[in-house]
FIGU-956160 format. One record per residue (C-alpha): residue number from 0; residue in one letter; x, y, z. Coordinates in pm, 1 decimal, always signed. Layout:
<sites>
SITE	NUM	A	X	Y	Z
...
</sites>
This chain:
<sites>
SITE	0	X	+1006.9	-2215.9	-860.5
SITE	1	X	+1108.6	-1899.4	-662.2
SITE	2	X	+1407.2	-1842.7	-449.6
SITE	3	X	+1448.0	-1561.6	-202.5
SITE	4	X	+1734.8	-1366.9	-111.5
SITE	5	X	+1694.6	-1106.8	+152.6
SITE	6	X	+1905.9	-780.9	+253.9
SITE	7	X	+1877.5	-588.9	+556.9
SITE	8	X	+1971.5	-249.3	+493.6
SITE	9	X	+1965.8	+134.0	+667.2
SITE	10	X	+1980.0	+188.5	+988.5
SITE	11	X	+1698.1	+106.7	+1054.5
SITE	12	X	+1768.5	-260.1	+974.3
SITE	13	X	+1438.2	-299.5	+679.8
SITE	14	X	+1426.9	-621.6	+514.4
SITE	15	X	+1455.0	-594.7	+152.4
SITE	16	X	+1402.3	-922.9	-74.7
SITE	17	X	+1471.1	-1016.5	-427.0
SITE	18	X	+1274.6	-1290.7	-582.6
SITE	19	X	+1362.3	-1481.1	-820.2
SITE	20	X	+1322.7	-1830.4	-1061.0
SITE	21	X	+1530.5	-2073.9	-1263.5
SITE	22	X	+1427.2	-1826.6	-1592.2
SITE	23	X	+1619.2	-1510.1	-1450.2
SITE	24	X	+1384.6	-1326.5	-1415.2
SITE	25	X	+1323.5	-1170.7	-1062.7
SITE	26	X	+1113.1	-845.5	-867.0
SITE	27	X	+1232.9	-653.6	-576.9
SITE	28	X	+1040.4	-563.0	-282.9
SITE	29	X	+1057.8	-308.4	-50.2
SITE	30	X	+1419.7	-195.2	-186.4
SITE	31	X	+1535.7	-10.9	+127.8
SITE	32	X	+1871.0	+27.3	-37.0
SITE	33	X	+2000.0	+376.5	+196.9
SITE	34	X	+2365.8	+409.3	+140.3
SITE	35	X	+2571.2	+345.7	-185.8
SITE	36	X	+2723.4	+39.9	-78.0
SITE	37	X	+2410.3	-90.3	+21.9
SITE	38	X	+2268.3	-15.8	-364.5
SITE	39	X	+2603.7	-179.9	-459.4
SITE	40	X	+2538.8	-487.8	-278.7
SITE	41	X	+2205.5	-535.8	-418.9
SITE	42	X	+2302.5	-444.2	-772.7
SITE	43	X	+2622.2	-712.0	-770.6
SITE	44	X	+2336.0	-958.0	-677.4
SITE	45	X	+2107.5	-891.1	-958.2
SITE	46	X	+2409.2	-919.1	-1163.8
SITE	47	X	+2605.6	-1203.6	-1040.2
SITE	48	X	+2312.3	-1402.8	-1084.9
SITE	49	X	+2213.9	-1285.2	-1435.1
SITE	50	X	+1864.5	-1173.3	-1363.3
SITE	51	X	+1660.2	-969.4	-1545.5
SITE	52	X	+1458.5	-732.0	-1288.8
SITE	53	X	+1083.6	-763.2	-1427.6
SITE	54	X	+906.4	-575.3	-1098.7
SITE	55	X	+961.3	-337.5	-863.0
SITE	56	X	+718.0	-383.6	-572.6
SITE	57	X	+656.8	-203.8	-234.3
SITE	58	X	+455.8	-364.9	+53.7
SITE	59	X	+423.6	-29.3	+157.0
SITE	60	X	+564.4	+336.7	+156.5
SITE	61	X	+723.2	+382.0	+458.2
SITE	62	X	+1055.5	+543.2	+428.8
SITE	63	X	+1300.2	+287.6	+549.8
SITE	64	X	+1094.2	+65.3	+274.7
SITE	65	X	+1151.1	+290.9	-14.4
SITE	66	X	+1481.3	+447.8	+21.2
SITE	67	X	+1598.4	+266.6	-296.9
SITE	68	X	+1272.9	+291.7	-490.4
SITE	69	X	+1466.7	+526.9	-723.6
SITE	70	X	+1788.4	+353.5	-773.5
SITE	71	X	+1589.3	+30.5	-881.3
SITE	72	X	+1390.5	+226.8	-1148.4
SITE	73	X	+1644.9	+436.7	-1257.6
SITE	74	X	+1879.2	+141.6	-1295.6
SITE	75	X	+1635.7	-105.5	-1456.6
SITE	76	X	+1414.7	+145.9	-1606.4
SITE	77	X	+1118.1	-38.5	-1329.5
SITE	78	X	+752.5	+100.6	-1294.6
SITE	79	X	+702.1	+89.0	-900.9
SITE	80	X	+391.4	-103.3	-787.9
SITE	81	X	+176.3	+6.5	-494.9
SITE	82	X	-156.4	-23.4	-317.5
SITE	83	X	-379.0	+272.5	-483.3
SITE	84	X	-413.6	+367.6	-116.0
SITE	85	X	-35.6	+366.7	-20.4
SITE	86	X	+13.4	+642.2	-329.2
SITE	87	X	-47.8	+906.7	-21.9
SITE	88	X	+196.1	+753.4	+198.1
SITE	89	X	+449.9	+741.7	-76.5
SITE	90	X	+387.9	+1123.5	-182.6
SITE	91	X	+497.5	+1220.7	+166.0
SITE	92	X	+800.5	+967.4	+241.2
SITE	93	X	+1075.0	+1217.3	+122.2
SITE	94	X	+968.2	+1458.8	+375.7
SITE	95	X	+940.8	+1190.8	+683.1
SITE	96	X	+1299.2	+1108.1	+525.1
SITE	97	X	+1420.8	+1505.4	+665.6
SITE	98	X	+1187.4	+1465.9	+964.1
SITE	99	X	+1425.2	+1162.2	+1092.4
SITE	100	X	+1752.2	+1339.9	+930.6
SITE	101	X	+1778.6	+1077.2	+646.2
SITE	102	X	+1731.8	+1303.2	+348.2
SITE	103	X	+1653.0	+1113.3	+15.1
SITE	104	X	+1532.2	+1064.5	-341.1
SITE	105	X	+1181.7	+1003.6	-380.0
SITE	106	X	+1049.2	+798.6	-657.4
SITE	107	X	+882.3	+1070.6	-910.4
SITE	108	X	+688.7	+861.7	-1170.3
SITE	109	X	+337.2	+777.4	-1180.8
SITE	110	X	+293.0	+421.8	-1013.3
SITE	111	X	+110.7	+137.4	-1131.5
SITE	112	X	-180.7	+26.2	-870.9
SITE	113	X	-199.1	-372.0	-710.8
SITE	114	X	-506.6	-433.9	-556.4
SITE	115	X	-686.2	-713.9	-376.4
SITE	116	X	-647.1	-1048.5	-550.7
SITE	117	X	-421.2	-897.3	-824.2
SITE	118	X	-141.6	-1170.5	-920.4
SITE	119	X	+201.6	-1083.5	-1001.2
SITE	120	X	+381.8	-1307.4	-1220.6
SITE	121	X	+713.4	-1417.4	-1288.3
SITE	122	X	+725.4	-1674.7	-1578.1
SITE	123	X	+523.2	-1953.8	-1444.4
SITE	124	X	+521.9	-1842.6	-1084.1
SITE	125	X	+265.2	-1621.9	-924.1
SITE	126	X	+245.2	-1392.3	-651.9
SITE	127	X	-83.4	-1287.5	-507.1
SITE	128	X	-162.7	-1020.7	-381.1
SITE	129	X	-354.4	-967.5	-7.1
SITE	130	X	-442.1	-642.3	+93.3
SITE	131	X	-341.1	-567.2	+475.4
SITE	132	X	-383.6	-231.6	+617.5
SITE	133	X	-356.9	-165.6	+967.2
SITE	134	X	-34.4	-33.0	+972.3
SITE	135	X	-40.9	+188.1	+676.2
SITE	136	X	-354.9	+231.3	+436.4
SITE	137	X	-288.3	+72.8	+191.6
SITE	138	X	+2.6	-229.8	+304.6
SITE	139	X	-19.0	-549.2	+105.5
SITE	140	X	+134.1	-826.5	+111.2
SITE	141	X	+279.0	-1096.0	-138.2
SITE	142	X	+159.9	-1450.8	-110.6
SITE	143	X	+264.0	-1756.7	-278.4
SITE	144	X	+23.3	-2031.9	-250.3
SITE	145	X	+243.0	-2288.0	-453.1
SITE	146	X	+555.6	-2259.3	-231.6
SITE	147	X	+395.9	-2183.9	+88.3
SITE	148	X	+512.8	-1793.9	+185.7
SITE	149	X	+436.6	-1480.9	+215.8
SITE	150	X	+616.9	-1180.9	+181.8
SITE	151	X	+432.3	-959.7	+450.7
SITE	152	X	+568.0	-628.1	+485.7
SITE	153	X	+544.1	-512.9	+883.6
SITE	154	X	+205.3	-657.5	+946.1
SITE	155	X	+323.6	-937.1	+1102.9
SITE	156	X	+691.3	-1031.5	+1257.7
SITE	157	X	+806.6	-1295.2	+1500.0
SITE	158	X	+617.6	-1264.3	+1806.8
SITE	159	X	+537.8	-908.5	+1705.3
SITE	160	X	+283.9	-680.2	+1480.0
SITE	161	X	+350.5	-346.4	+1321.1
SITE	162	X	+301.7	-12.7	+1468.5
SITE	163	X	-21.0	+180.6	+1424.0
SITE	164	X	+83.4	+485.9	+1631.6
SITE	165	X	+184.5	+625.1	+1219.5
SITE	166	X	-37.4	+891.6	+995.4
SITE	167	X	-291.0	+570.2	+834.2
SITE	168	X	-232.0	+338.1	+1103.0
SITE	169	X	-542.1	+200.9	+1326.6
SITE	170	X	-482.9	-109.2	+1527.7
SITE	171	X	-859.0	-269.5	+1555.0
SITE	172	X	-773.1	-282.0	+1103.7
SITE	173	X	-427.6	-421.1	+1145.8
SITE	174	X	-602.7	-678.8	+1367.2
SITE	175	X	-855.0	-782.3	+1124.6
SITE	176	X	-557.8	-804.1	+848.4
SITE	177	X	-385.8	-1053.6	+1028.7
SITE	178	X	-720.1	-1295.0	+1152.4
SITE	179	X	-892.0	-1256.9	+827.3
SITE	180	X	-561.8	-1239.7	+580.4
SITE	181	X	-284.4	-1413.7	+714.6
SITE	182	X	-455.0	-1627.7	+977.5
SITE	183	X	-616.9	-1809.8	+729.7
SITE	184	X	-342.5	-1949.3	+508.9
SITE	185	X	-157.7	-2238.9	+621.2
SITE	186	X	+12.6	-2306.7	+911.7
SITE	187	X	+334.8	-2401.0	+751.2
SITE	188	X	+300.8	-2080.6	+509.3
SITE	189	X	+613.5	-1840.4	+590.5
SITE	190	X	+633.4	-1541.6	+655.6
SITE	191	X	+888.9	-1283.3	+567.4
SITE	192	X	+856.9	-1015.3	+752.2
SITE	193	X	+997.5	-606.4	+684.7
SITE	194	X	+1238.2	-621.9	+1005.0
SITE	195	X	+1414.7	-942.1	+1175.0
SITE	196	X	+1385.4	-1336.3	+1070.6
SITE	197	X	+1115.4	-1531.4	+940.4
SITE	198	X	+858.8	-1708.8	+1126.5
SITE	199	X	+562.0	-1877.7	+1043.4
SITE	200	X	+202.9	-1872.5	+1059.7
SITE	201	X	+132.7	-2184.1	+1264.4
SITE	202	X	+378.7	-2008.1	+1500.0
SITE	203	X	+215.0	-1670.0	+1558.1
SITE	204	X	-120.8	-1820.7	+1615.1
SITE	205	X	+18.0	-2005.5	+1946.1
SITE	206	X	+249.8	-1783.7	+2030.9
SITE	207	X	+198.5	-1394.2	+1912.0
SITE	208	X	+140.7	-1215.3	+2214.1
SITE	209	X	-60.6	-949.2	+2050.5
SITE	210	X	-295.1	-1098.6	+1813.0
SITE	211	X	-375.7	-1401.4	+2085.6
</sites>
């Protein structure tokens, strides 16, 4: 069974999550680890706990989301895992990072490619993956179907979507992510979002201003 611990780091307040079940083992998503306390933080977590970081996994490539992509390989020696179609996105992060005057690393190694319907696993536990562009070309999102949540990147927030106003984003396809992705799993399934609390799908159906 997997437990969740979340982090908001950066200024610009990202969501990043570590996953993880009663073997040790765990992934991180999105690490948006910016400053070294921040990569502190999340490092005394990983080894308070005693876990053994097995995946390194980005929703997508936004900046704020991979500000610690870096760290988290160079420190457990992680492939990162993307959308084929997020590679672009990622290539070009570094430079959006001077464009908003928060300079940074860029992961350098070649990245290993999720697609739709590819299933991460953690011992016993699986993630699936759903592929969700709208807001960047290649966002995905992590679903588990055994406990009920998903780990959704900024497709969809509380009573919110994510922007398509960025390079890859179109609105009408972020649209059709959320009906024909997210809309369709339970209503109890939760949703952890990229920025600010959880909610739920039931919720957003009734009550998402934007998709309804």
């Amino acid at each position: 069974m997997l437990s969740i611990e979340s982090f908001t780091f950066s200024p610009v307040q990202e969501n990043t999550y570590v996953l993880f079940n009663e073997k040790d083992a765990c992934c991180i998503i999105d690490p948006g680890c910016y400053f070294g306390n921040e990569r502190r933080t999340l490092e005394s977590f990983v080894e308070d706990h005693h876990l053994i970081p097995k995946y390194l996994l980005n929703t997508h490539c936004h900046l704020d989301h991979v500000f610690g992509n870096k760290f988290i390989h160079d420190r457990y020696d992680l492939t990162l895992h993307i959308h084929p179609k997020e590679k672009i996105v990622l290539d070009h992060a570094a430079a959006s990072g001077l464009q908003w005057n928060m300079p940074f690393e860029n992961y350098r190694g070649d990245p290993n490619y999720l697609e739709e319907g590819s299933i991460v696993r953690l011992g016993d536990d699986e993630l699936k993956v759903l592929f969700t562009p709208g807001h960047s070309p290649g966002s995905i999102c992590f679903y588990c179907q055994a406990q009920h949540f998903v780990i959704g990147g900024d497709v969809l927030f509380r009573l919110s979507i994510g922007r398509t106003d960025l390079p890859g984003g179109d609105f009408d396809t972020l649209m059709g992510s959320i009906r024909q992705k997210l809309f369709v799993l339970p209503d109890d399934t939760i949703v952890y979002p990229g920025h600010g609390e959880p909610t739920t799908i039931g919720f957003e159906k009734k009550n998402n201003p934007f998709v309804n």
